[in-house]
N, C-alpha and C positions, 0 to 999 in steps of 0.2 A: 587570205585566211580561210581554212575552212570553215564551210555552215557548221560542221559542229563545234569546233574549238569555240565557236564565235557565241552558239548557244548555251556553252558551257560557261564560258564565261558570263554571259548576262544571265544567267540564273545566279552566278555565287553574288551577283551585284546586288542583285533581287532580293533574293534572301536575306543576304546582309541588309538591307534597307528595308526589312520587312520587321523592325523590333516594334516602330508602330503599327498595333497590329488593327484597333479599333478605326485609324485612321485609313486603312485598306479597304474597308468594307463601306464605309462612309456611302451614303449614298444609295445604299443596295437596302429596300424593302426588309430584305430578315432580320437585318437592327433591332428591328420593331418585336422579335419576339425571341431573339433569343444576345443572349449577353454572350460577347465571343473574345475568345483570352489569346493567347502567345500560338505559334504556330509549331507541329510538334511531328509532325510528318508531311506525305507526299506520294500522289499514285494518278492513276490515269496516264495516256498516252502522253510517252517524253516529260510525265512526272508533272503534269500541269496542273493538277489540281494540288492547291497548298491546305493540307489540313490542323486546323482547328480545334482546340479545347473549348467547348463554352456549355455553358446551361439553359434553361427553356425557363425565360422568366415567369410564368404561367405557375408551374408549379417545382424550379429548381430543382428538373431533372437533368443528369448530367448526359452532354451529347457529345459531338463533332460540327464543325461546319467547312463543308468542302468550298475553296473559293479561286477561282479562275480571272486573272487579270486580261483583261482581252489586248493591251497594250502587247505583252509576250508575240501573240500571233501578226499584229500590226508593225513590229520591228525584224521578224524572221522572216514575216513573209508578205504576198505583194497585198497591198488594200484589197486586192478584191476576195482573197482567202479567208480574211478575217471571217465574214458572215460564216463563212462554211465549216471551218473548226469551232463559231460559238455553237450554232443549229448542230452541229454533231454531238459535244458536249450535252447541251441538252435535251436533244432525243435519247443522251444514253441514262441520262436521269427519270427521264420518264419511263424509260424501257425499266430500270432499277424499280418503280413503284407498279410496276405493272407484276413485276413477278414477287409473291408473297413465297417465300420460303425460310427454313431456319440458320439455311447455308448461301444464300444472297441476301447482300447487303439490305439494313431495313435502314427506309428514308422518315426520318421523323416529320420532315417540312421540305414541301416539292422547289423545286429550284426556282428562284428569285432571279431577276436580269435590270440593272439598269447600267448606264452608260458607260461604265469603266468593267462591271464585273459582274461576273456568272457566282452564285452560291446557293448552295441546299445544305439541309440539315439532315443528320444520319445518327445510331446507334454509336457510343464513344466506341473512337478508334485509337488503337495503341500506335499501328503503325502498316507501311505496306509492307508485304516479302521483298518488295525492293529496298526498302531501307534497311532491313535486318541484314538479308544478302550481303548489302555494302559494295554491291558489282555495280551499279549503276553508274558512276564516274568515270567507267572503262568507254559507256555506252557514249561518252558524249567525243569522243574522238574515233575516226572512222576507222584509224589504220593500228587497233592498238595490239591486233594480232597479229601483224605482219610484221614478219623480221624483219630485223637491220641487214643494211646492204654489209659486205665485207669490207672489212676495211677499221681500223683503231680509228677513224674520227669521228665515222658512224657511229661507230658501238659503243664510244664513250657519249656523245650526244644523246643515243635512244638512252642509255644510263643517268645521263644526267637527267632528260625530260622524266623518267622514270621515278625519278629520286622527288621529284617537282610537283608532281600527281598529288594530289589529296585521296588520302584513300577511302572514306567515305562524306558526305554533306554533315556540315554540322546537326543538322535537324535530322540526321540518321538514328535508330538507336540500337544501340551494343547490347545486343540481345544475344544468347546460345540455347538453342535447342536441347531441348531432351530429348530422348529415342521415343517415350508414350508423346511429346507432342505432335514429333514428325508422324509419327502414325497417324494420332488423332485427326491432323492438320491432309495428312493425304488423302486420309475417308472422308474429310467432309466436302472437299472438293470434288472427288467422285460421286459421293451425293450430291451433291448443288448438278454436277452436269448431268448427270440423270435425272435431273428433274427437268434441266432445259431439253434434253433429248426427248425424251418419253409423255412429260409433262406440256410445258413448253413447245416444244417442235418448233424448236431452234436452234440454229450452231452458233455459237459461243464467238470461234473464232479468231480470239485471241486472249486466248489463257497462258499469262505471263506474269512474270515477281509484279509487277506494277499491277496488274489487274486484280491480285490478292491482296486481301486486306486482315490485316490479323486486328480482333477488337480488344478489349483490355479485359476483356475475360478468358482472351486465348483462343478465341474460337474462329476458325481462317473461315473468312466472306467470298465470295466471287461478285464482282463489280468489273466497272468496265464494260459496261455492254453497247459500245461503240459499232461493233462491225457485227453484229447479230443479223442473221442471214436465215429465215424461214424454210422450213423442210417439206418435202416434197409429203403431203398428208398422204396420198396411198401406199407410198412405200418409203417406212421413215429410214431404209435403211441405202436407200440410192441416193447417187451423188446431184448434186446442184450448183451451176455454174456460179464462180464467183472470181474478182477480180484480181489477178497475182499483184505481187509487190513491183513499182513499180520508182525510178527515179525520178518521175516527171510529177508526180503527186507529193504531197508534203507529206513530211514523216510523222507530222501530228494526226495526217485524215488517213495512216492505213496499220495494219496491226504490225508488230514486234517481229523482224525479220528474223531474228535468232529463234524463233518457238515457233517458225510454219512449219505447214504439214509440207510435205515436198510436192505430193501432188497438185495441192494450190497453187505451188510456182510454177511445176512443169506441165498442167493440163488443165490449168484455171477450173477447175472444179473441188468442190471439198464436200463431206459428210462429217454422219456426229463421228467417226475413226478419225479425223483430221483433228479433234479436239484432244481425243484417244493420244495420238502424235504428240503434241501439244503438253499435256500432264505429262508423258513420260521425259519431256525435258526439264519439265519445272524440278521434278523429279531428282533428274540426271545431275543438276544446276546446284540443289540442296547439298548434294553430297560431293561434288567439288568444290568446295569453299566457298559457293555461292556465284561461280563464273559457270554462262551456260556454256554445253559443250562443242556447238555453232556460236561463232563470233563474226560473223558478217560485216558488221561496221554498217551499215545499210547500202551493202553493197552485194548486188542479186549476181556477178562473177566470184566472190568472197564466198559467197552461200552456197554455188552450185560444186566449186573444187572443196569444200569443206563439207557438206554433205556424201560426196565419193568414199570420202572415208570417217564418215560415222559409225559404222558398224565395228571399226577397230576401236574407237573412241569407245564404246558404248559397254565392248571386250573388257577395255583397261580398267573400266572406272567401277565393275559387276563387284571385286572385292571391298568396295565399300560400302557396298547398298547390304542390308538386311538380309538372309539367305531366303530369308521365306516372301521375300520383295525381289526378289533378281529375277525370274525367270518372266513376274508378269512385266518387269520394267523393261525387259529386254526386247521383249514384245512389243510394247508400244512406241519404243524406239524405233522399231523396224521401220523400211522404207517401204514394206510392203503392207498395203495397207489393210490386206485381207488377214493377215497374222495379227493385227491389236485386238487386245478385248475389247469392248462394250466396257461400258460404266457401270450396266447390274452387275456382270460376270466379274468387273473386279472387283465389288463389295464384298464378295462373296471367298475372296482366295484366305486362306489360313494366316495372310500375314494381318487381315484385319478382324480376326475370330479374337475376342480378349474381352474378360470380367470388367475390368476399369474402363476399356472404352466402351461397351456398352452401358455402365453406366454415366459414363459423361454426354453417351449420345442422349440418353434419356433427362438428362440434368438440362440440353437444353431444347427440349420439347417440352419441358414439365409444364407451361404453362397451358400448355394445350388438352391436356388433363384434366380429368375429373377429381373431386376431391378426394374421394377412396385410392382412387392410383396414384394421387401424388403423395398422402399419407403413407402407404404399402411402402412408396421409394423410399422416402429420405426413412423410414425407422425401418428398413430390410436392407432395401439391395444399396444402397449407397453407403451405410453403415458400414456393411460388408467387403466393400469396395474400395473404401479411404485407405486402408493398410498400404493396399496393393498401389494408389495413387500418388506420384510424388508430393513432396509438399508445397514444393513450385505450385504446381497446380492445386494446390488446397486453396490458396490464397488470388489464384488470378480467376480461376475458373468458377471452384464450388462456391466459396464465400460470396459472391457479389448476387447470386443465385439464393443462396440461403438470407442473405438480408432483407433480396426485394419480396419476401413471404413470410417476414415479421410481424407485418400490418395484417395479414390474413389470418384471422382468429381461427377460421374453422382448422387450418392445417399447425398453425403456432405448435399445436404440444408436439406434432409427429415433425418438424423442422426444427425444434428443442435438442430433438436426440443427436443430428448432427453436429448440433451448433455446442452443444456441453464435448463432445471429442474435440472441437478446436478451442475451445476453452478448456482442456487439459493438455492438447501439445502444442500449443504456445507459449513463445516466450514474452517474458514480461515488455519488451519491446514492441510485441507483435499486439498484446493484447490490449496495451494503451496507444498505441496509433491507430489499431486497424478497427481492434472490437468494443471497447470500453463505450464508445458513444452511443451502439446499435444496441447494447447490456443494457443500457440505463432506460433507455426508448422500452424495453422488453421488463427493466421492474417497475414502470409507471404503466402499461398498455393493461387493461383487464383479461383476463387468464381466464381460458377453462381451466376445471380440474385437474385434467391430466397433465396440460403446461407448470401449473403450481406447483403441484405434485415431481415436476422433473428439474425446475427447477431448484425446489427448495431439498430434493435429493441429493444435489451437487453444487451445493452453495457455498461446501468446503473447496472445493476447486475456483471458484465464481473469487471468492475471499484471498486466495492466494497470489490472485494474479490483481487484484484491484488494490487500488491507493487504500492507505489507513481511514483519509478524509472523505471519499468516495464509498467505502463501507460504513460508516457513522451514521451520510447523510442519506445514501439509496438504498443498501441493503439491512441494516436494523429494522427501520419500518417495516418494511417488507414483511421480513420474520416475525415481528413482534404482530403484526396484524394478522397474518397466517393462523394464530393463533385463536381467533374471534371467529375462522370460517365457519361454518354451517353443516360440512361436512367431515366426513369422520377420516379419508385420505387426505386430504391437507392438515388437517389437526396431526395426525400420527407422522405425517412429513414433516412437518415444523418439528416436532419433538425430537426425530431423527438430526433433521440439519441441527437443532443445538447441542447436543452429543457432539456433530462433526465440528462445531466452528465456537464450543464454550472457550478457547483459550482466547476468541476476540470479542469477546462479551463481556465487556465492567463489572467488575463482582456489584457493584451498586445494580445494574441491572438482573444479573442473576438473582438476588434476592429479592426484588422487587416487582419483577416484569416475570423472571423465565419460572422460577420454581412454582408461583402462585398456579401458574395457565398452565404449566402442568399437571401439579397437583388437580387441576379441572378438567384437565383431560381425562385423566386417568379418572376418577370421582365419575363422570358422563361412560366411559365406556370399560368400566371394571371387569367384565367377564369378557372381553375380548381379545386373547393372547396376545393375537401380534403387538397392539395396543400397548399390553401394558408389559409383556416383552420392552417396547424399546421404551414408553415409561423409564424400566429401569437401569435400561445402557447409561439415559439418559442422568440419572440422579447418580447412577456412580459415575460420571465422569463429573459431572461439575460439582459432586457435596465436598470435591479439594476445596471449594473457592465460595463454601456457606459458613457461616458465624455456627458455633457448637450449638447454641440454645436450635438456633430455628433446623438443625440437622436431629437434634432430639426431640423438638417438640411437633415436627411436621412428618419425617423420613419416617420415623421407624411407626409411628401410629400408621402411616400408609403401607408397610411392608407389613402390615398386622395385618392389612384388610385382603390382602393376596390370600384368594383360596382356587386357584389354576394351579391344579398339578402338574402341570408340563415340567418334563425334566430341564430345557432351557431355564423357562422361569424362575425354577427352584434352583437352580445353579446359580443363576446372578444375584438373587437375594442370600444364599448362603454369602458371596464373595463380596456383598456387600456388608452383612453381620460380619464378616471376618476381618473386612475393613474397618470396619468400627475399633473392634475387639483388639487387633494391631495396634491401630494406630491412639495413643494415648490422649492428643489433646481432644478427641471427643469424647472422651469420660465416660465409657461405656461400663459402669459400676458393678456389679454381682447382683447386686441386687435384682438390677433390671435386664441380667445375664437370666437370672435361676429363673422371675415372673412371666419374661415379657418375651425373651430370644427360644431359649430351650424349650418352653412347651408348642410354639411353635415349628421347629426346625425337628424334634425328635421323632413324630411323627411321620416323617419322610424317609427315615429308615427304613420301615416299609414299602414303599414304593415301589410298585414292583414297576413302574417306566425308568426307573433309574439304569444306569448300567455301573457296567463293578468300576470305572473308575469316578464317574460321579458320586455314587453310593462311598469308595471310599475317602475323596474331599471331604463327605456332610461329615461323614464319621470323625474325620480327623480333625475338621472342627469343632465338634461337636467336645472331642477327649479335649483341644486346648481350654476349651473353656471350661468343664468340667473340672478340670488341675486349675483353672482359677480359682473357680469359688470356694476347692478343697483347699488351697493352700490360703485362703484368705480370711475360712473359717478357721482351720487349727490355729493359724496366728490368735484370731481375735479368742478364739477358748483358752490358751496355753496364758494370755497376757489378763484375761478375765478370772483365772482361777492363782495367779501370783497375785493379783488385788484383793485375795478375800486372805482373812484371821484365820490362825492354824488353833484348834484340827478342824473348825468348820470348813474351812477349802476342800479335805479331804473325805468327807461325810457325804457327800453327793457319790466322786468315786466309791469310798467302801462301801456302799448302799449297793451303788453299780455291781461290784465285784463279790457280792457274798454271795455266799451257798444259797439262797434262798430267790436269787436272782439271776442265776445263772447256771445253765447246764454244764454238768461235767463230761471232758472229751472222752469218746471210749478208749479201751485200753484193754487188753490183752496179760490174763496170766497164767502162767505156763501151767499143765496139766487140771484146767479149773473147765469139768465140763459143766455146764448150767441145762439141767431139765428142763425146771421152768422158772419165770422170776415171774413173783407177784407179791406186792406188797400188801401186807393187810396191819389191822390193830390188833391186838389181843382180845379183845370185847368180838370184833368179828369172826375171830378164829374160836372162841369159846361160846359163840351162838352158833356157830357150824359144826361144833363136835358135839356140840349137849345132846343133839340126838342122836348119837351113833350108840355102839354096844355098851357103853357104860364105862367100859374098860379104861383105866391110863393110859395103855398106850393108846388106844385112839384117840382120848382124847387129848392128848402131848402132840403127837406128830401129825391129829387130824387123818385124812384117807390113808388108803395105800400110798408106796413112792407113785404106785400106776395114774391116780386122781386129778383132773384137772385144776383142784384147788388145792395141789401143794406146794405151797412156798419154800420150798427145802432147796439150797445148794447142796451139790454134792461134790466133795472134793475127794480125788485120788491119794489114797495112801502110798506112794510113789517114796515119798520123803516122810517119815516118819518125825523126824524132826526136827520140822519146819514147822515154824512158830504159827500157832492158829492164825491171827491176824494176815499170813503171808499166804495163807490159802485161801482167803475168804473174799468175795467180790466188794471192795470197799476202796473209796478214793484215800488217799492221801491225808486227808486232815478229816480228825471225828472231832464232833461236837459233845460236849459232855454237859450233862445235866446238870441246872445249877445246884439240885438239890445235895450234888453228891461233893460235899467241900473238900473230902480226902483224895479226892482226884489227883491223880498226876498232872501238874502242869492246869487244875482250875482254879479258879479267880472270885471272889467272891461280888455280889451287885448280880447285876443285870447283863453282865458283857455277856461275850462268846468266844472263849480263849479256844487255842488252838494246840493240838497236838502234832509233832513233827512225828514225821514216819524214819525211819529208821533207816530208810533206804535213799533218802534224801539229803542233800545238802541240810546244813543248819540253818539258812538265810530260807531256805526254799519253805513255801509253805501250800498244802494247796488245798482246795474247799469242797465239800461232800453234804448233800442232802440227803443223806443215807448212816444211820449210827448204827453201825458195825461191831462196835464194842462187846468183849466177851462181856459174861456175866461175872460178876466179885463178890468175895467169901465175905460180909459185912461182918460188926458186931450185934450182938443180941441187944434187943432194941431198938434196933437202927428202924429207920423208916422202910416201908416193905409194900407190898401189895397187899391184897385180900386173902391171895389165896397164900396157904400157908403149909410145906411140907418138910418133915422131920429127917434132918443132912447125918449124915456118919461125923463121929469126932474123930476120926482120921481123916486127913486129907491126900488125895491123890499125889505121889511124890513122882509127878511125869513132867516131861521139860516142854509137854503141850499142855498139860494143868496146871503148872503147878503157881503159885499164886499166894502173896501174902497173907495174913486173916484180917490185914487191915487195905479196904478197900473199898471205892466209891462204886454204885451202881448206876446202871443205865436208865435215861429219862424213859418213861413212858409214853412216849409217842407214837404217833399212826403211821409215822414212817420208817419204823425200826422195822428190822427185818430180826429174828429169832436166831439167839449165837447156836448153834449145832454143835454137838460134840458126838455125835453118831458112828462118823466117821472114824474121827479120831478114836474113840474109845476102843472100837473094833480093829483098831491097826493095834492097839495097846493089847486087846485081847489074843489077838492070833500070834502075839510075842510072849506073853508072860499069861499063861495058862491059868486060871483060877477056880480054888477047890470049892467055893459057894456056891459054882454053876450045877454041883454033883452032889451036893448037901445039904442040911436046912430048910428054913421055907420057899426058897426060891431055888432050889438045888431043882424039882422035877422041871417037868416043860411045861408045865404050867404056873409056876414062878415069876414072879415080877420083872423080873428085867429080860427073862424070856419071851416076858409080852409085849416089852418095848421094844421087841426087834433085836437095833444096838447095842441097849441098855445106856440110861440117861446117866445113872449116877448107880457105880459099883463098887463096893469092897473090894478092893487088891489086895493081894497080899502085904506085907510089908517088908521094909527091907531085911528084916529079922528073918523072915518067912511065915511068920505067927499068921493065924486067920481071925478077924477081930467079928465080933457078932452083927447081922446087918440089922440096921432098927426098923420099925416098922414106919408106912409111910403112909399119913394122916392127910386129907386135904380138905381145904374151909374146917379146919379141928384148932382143938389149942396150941400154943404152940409148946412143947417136948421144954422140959427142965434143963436141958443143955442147953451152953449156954455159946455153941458158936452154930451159928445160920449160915446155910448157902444159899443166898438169894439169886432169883432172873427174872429182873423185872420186866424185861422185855413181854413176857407171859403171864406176868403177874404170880407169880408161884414163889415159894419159896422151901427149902427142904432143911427141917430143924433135927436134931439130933437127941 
């Protein structure tokens, strides 16, 4: 049987009798410090070393424990080997602690040795490139590259043994790469070996899937430092003799025949290019499904005819590698060892130029940082970064990184900002397995400011993804206490988060706990916008879920005390009064619309921070409310004035609506030009003329028409006639004196009956503080004025004088304006020519009615043609034995016959 079949088989033996796992270690000193679980991978030379899940009883931090049965080497090979595969093993653990870097394996606890078994403790490991790979099962059979002989008995046997194969170890894990880890994972190993070349000055030697170790943050280790071979210090770049592969050595004491440099087998010398060789297999190896593309068997004729044609190998396989990876792979492929790059020079090619991985490279250095740079990261460039970063690796890489700097206050608030992005794109899965317990750790841990403050900003996020019972018990305190801080960012934060997360607040809570502490917020920093800005985000979201009294007797007294003109501000407190105003069951009454809303909010019309469509919200609510209180007042007046006794219901209106109480609208009558209007009394107008020439007519008409104190209309004789009243500037309804009982349409008492106009409906009536009324031809006796002047016993028979003998005259009041007949009479003259202007006492031009200008009152002829004698006219005299008067008392005169 061959040595490998044979070793193949007693490892699956092994393994499988490896379930006790505590029972393996038994005996070995590291018991003592760290507690070691199930077995979960496998690396080192021919996969000897069995790794370990266990924690550091010390302080339950989680590790690896690597553990080497020394029986393995006592059954493959002769007694005296054993010593030399254990002493190998352990120089390469001490070589591992000797070199500190972030891309070699970190040893937590140096290697332990008693009777049965070799073990150390190391950084958790997830697993080696060789178990990912899954190629390692191939390695334990020599001939597994060599074809079958010819022939159907053969080629069904290699078939059958084929079918037989296990195709990777149980304890392997089914793992698949992503394109950024392959990347990531090739950089770090070209850093790790540029740190042994350059650093170090050492060759490696055997850089192979076994000697990589990927950790459970993702991050590929280089271990294995079995065959490390010291570089020539003055020239690190020459070669140094070392031992080819051989058959007569065991395959545990020499490196991985499929991954040498070729000139180590054919000129026993190697450099750090040999290592160079080396990578471009592991390389080559990834992107063949994991099978390197030398298959040797550990066999140095196998290696030397399958090396002759690597170069075609290396051809074939270029369409799968990365294009901006092909041309340096191809190169370290080469057999010529002067064509590979260096380790700097391949850091440096465009296929490892990339935003994400440089931030992962720095994600895991971070500790190595001062506290300003590791702040700068995680809230810039890694923030920046996450998009770009799969989410595989959110969770294998960044998070176990972002955890272990929870406990470090100084960076907590700038580790905050990353850790609220994975607490928004997580699933509810993700965030009760992975995050929920490092949350809770983080609402019990004390907070600077700005962690509070970032927290309690995204608390609506934090609530979403956390249990109903897990919010009650760690996040309400939290908030409710936020509240009591000291500072005025946390206060105004809390106020924010309950705005974001009032719909998981107990209305018992909100009215007891949230609106008090705010209302005290707000009360402590009233002139401070942003402040009381979200104040009021705050109070319009949760007043859905307050009792109406404490929304009346707390809300709107605090939206009194608002005197920040920011257009914001004033926005949300409009759309809070509008809320109100809407919604009915908070009983926003008129009352406390017209008192307490409106003189507030009107104000703001003005504003000139407003813009037009803010400016037109306030407005528009401002008019709904306004059509409130109007329509809520005409109701209660229309239903207050059907409750009162008729006509007193109506006595407040007619009061309202008389002439005495109301101005009359202007109005327009055709051909009525107006010189001047001035009202006076009679007594005014008779103290204004007593000084003038003496004369009647000045003192009847007072000045010239030219005078600024004449109160005369002038009306056009256009329409000769049209009834004096239709010329005259006068509303609609006159008032008549109560003294004059003959009145048309007067009433005797105290009223004030009305006269319809003529031009009017009979229902229409309308009201004048101005009595217009001609003067009327009374009887002898009647009541009259003082002044007293003697009338012709003929009466003008014109259809603009002409006039009963029985008839009421005008009150004497201060607001009567003087009936005119100037006009008219003069239209009457320049028609019907009369012979007393050419004869008698008034015939010359110096004649009475010559002096009035017009002429007040004149003999016409009559309709006979006869000319009747004119009388003479008396004033303050007796009055004349005739016994019909024409009175106008508007002037106080009267003219007797």
């Amino acid at each position: 049987m061959p040595a490998g079949t044979m070793f193949a088989k007693f490892k699956s033996t092994n393994v499988a009798a490896s379930t006790a796992t505590q029972a393996v270690a038994d005996g070995n000193p590291i018991t003592q410090y760290f507690e070691i679980g199930k077995p979960v991978a496998c690396a080192g030379p021919e996969l000897v070393w069995r790794i370990h899940d266990a924690y550091r009883k010390s302080d339950n931090k989680e590790c690896s424990v690597f553990i080497f049965e020394k029986k393995i080497a006592e059954k493959l090979h002769k007694p005296r080997r054993k010593e030399t595969i254990t002493e190998l093993l352990k120089s390469s653990v001490k070589t591992l602690e000797r070199f500190r870097h972030p891309r070699i394996l970190q040893i937590y606890h140096t290697v332990e040795e008693s009777a049965d078994t070799l073990a150390f403790a190391s950084e958790p490991i997830f697993a080696s490139l060789s178990n990912v790979l899954a190629f390692h099962e191939s390695k334990t059979y020599e001939a597994t590259n060599v074809a079958p002989a010819a022939g159907g008995a053969a080629a069904s046997q290699a078939q059958a043994a084929a079918n037989t194969l296990p195709q990777r170890p149980a304890h392997a894990k089914e793992y698949n790469f992503l394109d950024m880890e392959l990347k990531y994972g090739f950089l770090q190993l070209t850093e790790a070996l540029a740190y042994l070349h350059y650093s170090g000055h050492v060759i490696h030697r055997n850089v192979c899937p076994s000697s990589i170790l990927i950790t459970k943050r993702g991050i590929w280790k280089l271990a294995g430092m079995e065959y490390v071979e010291r570089m020539n210090e003055n020239d690190l770049n020459s070669s140094i003799p070392c031992p080819p592969w051989s058959n007569r050595v065991s395959k545990m004491a020499q490196p991985n025949l499929d991954f040498m440099a070729p000139e180590t087998q054919s000129t026993s010398k190697c450099s750090l290019l040999s290592d160079m060789f080396s990578l471009g297999m592991v390389i080559c190896a990834v992107f063949n499904n994991g099978r390197p593309l030398i298959q040797a068997g550990n066999s140095t004729s196998n290696y030397a005819k399958q090396m002759e044609t690597l170069d075609d190998l290396v051809h074939k396989l270029m369409p799968r590698l990365p294009i901006a990876l092909q041309e340096a792979t191809s190169r370290m492929a080469s057999r010529d060892a002067t064509a590979r790059p260096t380790a700097q020079l391949l850091q440096l090619i465009k296929y490892f130029i990339d935003t994400p991985i440089n931030a992962l490279k720095f994600l895991d250095v971070v500790n190595m940082k001062d506290t300003q740079q590791k702040s700068q990261f995680y809230k810039t460039t890694l923030i920046e970064a996450m998009p770009m970063i799969p989410r595989k690796l959110w969770w294998q890489n960044i998070w176990p990184m972002l955890k272990s700097e929870i406990n470090n206050n100084e960076v907590l608030a700038a580790v905050l900002q990353p850790v609220m992005l994975f607490v928004q794109e997580a699933t509810l899965t993700e965030y009760d397995t992975l995050m929920s317990a490092t949350m809770k750790v983080i609402y019990n841990t004390p907070k600077s400011i700005q962690a509070s403050v970032t927290i309690l900003e995204n608390l609506h996020l934090i609530i979403e993804k956390t249990k109903p019972e897990d919010v009650t018990t760690d996040i309400m305190p939290m908030l409710f206490y936020s509240f009591d801080g000291s500072t005025i960012q946390v206060q105004s934060a809390a106020v924010v988060a309950v705005a974001n997360v009032f719909d998981s607040i107990d209305e018992l809570s909100i009215r007891r706990m949230v609106l008090p502490k705010v209302k005290q917020v707000f009360e402590k920093n009233i002139t401070d916008p942003k402040i009381v800005q979200n104040v009021l985000m705050c109070i319009e979201r949760v007043m859905d879920r307050m009792e109406r009294a404490q929304v009346m007797d707390e809300v709107l007294p605090l939206l009194a005390n608002i005197r920040i003109p920011d257009p914001d501000i004033i926005m949300r407190t409009v759309r809070i009064y509008h809320k109100l105003f809407v919604d009915k069951t908070y009983g926003l009454t008129v009352e406390t619309m017209a008192t307490n809303v409106l003189p507030l909010l009107i104000p703001h019309t003005v504003n000139p921070s407003l813009n037009f469509e803010q400016y037109c919200y306030l407005l528009e609510v401002l008019q709904q409310m306004l059509e409130a209180i109007d329509r809520q007042q005409r109701n209660k007046l229309k239903l207050d004035n059907l409750s009162m006794a008729s006509p007193e219901r109506h006595r407040t209106l007619r009061h309202q609506f008389s002439t005495d109480n109301m101005n009359a609208p202007p109005f327009n009558i055709p051909n009525l030009r107006i010189d001047q209007r001035k009202t006076s009394s009679a007594e005014d107008m008779a103290r204004k003329n007593s000084g003038g020439s003496g004369m009647l007519g000045g003192w009847w008409f007072g000045c010239s028409p030219s005078s600024p104190d004449s109160n005369f209309l002038r009306v056009g004789n256009v329409f000769p006639n049209r009834r004096l009243s239709d010329n005259t500037l006068m509303t609609p309804k006159i008032r008549i004196a109560p003294s004059c009982a003959s009145s048309p349409g007067g009433t005797p008492g105290s009223g004030l009956p009305t006269r319809r106009h003529s031009s009017i409906g009979p229902q229409e009536r309308r009201g004048s503080t101005i009595n217009l009324s001609p003067p009327t031809y009374g009887a002898r006796g009647s009541s009259g004025s003082s002044l007293s002047v003697p009338s012709t016993s003929v009466y003008v028979k014109s259809p603009l004088l002409y006039s009963q003998k029985q008839g009421g005259s005008m009150p004497n009041t201060s607001s009567s304006v003087p009936f005119l007949l100037s006009s008219s009479m003069q239209s009457i003259r320049s028609r019907r020519q009369s012979t007393v202007l050419s004869s008698g006492p008034l015939g010359s031009g110096s004649g009475l009615l010559q002096q009035l200008g017009s002429g007040m009152v004149r003999q016409l002829t009559s309709v006979s043609g006869t000319v009747s004698p004119v009388p003479l006219l008396r004033v303050n005299g007796t009055r004349n034995s005739h016994s019909n008067v024409r009175k106008c008392p508007s002037l106080n005169i009267t003219f007797s016959q």
